[in-house]
C-alpha positions in Angstrom: 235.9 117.0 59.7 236.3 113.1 60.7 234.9 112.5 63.9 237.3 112.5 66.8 237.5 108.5 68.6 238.8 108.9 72.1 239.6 105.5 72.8 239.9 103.7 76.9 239.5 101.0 79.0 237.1 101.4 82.0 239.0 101.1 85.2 236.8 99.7 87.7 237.3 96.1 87.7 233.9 93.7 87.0 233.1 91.5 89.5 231.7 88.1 89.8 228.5 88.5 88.1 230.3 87.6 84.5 227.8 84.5 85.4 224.6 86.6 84.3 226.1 86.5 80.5 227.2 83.5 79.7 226.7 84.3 76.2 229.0 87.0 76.1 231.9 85.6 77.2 234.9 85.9 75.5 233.7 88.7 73.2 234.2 92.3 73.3 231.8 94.8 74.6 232.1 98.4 73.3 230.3 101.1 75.8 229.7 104.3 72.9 229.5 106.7 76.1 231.6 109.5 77.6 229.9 109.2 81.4 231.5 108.1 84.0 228.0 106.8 85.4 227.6 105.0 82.4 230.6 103.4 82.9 230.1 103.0 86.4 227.1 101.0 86.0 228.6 98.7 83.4 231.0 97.7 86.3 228.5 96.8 88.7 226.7 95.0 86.1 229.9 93.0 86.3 231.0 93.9 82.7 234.0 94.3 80.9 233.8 97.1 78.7 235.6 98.7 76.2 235.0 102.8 76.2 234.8 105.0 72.9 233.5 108.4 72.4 233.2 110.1 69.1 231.3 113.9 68.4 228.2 112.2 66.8 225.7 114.4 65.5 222.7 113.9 68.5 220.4 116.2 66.5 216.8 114.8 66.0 214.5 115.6 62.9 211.4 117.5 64.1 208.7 114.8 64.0 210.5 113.0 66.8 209.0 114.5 69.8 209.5 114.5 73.3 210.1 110.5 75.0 210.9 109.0 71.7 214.1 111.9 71.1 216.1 109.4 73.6 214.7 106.2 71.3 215.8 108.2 68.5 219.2 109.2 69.4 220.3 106.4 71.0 219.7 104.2 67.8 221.0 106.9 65.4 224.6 106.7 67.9 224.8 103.3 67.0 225.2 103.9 62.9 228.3 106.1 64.0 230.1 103.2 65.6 229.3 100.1 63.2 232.6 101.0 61.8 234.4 100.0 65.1 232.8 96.8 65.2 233.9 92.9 64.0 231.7 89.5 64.3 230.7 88.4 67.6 231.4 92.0 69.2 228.7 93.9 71.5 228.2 97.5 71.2 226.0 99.8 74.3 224.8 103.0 73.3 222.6 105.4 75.0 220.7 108.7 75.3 219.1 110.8 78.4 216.3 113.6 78.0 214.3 115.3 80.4 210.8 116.0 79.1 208.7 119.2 80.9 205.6 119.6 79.7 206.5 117.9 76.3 209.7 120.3 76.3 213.2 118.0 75.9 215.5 119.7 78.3 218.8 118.6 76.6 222.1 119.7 78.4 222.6 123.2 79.3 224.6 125.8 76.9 226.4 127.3 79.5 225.7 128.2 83.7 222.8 130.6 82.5 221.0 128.3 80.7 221.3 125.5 83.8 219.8 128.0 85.8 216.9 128.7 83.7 216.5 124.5 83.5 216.7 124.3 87.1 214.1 127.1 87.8 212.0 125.2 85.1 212.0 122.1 87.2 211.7 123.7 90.6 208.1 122.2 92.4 207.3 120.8 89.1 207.3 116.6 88.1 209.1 115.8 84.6 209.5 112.9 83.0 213.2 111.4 82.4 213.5 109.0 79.4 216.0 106.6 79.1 217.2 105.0 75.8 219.8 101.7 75.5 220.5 100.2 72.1 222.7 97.2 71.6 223.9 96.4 68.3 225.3 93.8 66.6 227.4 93.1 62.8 224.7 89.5 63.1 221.8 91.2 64.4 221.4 94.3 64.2 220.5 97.3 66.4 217.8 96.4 69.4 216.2 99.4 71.5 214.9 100.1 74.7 212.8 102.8 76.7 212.4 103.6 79.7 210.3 106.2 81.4 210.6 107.3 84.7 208.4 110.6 86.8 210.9 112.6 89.0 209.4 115.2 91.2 211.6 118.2 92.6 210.9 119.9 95.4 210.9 123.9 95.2 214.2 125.3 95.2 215.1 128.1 96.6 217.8 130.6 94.1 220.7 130.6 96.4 220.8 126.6 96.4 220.4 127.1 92.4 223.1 129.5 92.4 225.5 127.5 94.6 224.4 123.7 92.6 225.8 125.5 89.3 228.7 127.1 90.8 229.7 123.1 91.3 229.9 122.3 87.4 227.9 119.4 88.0 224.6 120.5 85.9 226.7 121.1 82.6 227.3 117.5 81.5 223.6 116.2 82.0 219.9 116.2 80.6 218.1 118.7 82.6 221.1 120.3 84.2 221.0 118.1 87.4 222.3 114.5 88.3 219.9 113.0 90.4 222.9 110.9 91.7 224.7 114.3 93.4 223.8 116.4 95.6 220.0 117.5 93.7 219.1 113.7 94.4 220.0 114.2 98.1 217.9 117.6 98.5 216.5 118.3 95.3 214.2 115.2 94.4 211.2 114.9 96.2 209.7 112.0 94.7 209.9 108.8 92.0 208.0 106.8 90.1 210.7 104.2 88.4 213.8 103.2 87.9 216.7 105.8 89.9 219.2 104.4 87.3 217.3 105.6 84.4 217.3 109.1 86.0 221.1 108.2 86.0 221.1 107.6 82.6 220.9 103.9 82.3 218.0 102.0 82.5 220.3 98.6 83.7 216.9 96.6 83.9 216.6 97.3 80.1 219.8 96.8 79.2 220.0 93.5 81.0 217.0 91.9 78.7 218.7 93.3 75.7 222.1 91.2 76.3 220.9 88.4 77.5 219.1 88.0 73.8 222.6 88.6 72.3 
């Protein structure tokens, strides 16, 4: 079956930093995501994007290991959008994994499954791995990873119960968004970038466009 395109325009509205791009002025940015904290960041990176999702296969053959799934997947989204794309336009995709003892913690199957993640992670550090490709019809796909240690403090089964109750953990690498309320109580500790937790490594991204 032909891939479903959902097609929309973000709605928060860029601010001045349009200055940090010079070079992409007057061309069209496509964001390849479904998050809203995807999209969120492009707004505060003062970028105006247009948002597309399609149901890409985000499989990964089995030689591709733990980190390097997010490297993988990432560049493998952008094949699935070339077809969107004309001369001069800018397309941002990206991948999230949560790595426990070499284990990728994708997103949960269902509420079970979140809990099991969550009791995985509970007084344990993992590693989150953040992948941005940007591709262009001229040049090509460029990709970049970034690694960052999160450590969780132990939680208790009730606050497990009540964080999945929320719907929160279903939509994200490793069950949790460190950006809700597991940030606020759950995190105990990082070493990196917070926005590559969040699924975007921005300071990644920003080296990739200014060599558009």
């Amino acid at each position: 079956m032909q891939a479903i395109l959902e097609r929309y325009f973000c709605t928060e509205t860029p601010h001045s930093m349009t200055s940090l791009y010079p070079n992409l002025e007057g061309r069209r940015i496509v964001l390849a995501s479904q998050s809203p904290r995807r999209r969120e960041l492009m707004g505060k990176l003062g970028l105006d994007v247009e948002c597309m999702a399609r149901n890409l296969d985000e499989s990964w053959p089995q030689e591709i290991e733990g980190v390097e799934v997010a490297r993988f997947v990432a560049t493998q989204k952008a094949n699935g959008y070339l077809d969107v794309l004309s001369p001069g336009d800018v397309l941002i995709t990206g991948d999230t994994v949560v790595v426990l003892d070499g284990k990728v913690l994708e997103k949960p199957r269902d509420a079970h499954h979140a809990r099991e993640m969550l009791r995985q992670l509970s007084g344990q550090t993992h590693t989150v791995a953040s992948a941005v490709a940007v591709t262009t019809l001229e040049s090509g796909t460029e990709c970049a990873l970034d690694l960052c240690k999160v450590t969780f403090a132990p939680l208790t089964d009730a606050f497990i119960e009540a964080y999945v109750a929320t719907g929160s953990p279903m939509d994200k690498a490793g069950a949790y968004g460190v950006q809700d309320v597991m940030g606020l109580i759950g995190v105990s500790g990082m070493k990196g970038s917070f926005y590559t937790v969040m699924g975007m490594p921005t300071h990644r991204l920003h080296d990739l466009l200014l060599g558009c």
